[in-house]
N, C-alpha and C positions, 0 to 999 in steps of 0.2 A: 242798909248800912251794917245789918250782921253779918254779912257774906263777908268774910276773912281776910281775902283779898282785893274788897272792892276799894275803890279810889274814888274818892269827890271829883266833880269836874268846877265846882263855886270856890272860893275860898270859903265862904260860911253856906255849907251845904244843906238844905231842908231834909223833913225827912223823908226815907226813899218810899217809896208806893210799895204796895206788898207784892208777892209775888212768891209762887209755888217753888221751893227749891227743895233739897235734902242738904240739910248742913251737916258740915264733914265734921266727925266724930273722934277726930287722933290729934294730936300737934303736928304730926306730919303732913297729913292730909290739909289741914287748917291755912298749913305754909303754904302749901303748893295747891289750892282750891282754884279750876279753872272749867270750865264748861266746853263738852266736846259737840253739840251741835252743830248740823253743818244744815243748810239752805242750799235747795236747786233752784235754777232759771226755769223758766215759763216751758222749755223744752224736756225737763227733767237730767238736766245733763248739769253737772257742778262746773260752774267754771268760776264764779264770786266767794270768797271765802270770811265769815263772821268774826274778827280779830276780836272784838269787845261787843258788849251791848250796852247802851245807858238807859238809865232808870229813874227817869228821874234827875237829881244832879247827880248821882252816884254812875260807874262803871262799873262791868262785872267782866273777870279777862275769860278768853278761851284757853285752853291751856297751851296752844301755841304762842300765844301773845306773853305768857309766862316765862316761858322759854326760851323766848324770844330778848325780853325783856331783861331777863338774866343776864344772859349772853353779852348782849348790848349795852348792858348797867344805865336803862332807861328807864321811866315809868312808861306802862304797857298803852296808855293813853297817847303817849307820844305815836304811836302807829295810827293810820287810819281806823273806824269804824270796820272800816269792811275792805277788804282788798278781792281783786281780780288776779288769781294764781296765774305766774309765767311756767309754764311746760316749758320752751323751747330750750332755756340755758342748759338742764340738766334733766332729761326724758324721765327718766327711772331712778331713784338713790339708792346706792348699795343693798342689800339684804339680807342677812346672815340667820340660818334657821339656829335657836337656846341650844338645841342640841349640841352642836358642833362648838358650843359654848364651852359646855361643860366638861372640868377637868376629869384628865385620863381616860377618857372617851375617844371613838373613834369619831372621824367626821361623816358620817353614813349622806350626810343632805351635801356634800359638796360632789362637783362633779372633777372629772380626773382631771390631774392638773390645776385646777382650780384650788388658793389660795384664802385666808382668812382674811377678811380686811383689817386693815391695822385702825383702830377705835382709840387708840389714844388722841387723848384733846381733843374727839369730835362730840358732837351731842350724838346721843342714841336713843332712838324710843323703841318702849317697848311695845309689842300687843301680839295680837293673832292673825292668824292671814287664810284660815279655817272657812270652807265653802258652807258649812252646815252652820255656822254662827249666822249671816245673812249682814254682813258688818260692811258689804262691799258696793260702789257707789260712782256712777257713769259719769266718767269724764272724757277730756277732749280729748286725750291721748289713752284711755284704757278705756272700755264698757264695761268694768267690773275691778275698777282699784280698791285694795283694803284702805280701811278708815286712818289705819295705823300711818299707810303710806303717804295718805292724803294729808291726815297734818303735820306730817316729817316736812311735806314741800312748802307746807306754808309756814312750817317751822323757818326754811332755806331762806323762805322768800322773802322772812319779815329780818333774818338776820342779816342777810347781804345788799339788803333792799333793793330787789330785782322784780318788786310784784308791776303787771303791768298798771302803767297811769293813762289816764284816758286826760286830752285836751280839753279846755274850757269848753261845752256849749256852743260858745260864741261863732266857736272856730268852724263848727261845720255847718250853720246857717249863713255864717261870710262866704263858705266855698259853693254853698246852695245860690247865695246871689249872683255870684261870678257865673255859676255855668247859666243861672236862666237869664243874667246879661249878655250873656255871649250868644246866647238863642237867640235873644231881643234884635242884638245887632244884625247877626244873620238876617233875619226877617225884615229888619228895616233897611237893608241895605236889598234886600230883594234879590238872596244870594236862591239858587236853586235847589231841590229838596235833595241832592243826593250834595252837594254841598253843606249844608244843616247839618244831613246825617252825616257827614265825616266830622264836621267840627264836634256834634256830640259825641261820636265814638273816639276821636283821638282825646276828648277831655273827661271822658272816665275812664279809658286805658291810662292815661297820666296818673290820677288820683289813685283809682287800684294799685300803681306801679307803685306811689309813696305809701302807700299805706302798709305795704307787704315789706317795703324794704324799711321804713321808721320802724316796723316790729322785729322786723329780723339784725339790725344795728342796735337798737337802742330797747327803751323798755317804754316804749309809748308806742298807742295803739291810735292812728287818725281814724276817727267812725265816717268813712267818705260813705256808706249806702246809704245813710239818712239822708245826703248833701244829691245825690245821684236819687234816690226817690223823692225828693222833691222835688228838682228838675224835670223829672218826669210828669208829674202831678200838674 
């Protein structure tokens, strides 16, 4: 509950569990106190991004979630615990090297023709984008994105609310029953094995086919290879 900008999640919140932090030492810092932590998948490659962490009844935001929150004139708790970053809307977000910032300077880092992006009214973060810092961090679209870049997008994603949402559970052990019903019947109809095998292959050709295109339309992602390895099983 000393952390500056944490947020109860109780109405009458106990007290929070200790926990190693460096509390910020300025009134500006104090305002804007947000944790840049990021977590990898079992693969080492980032694709789930840490919006908040709770502690307790307490919240601690990331600073994307801050940003976010601003933006959105919400409390940072109103976002997920944790979201799964959308690459697909928006690949890359602009990038402009300070230099090229700074007045009565030439722009030495742009290339010819190339133009300053107009930053009025958008958010900007700052950082580094330095191979010798070691700041940089495997994603699904980069094997080496800066950190800066990384929480620009989760900045994007917590403000437009484009992060991808995954279906209930429910949903892909419903389509796990459907395909090993549709084996079942096969089998009990005493259909022939190269009949079988077409009925399985045109029903996870189907499922791959929604699952690529729900992602690529919308911002939900169907998990059909859990439903398709269990079928198999």
């Amino acid at each position: 509950e000393r952390w500056p900008t944490a947020l109860p999640l109780e109405p009458r919140a106990a007290a929070a569990p200790r926990i190693g932090m460096q509390l910020p030492y300025s009134p500006a810092l104090r305002a804007r106190a947000g944790f840049v932590d990021v977590t990898r998948s079992g693969d080492g490659v980032l694709r789930d991004f840490e919006v908040w962490h709770g502690y307790g009844d307490w919240a601690v935001p990331s600073l994307p979630a801050l940003l976010a929150a601003q933006a959105t004139h919400r409390r940072f708790t109103a976002f997920p615990g944790s979201i799964r970053l959308n690459w697909h809307g928006n690949h890359r977000l602009p990038k402009v090297s300070a230099v090229d910032l700074l007045p009565d300077e030439h722009t030495p880092c742009l290339k010819a023709g190339q133009k300053l992006p107009d930053l009025k009214g958008k958010i900007v973060l700052v950082g580094y984008v330095a191979t010798g810092i070691n700041d940089f961090k495997p994603t699904p679209i980069d094997s080496q994105m800066a950190g800066v870049e990384l929480h620009g997008e989760a900045v994007e994603n917590l403000v437009d609310g484009t992060w991808i949402r995954m279906p209930d559970d429910g949903l892909k052990y419903a389509l796990s029953a459907v395909l090993i019903g549709l084996i079942g019947v096969s089998f009990w109809r005493g259909e022939s094995a190269r009949d079988i095998d077409a009925v399985f292959t045109v029903t996870n050709l189907l499922l791959t086919a929604a699952a690529i295109l729900s992602l690529y339309f919308t911002d939900y992602f169907i998990d059909v290879f859990t439903s398709i390895g269990t079928s198999l099983t």
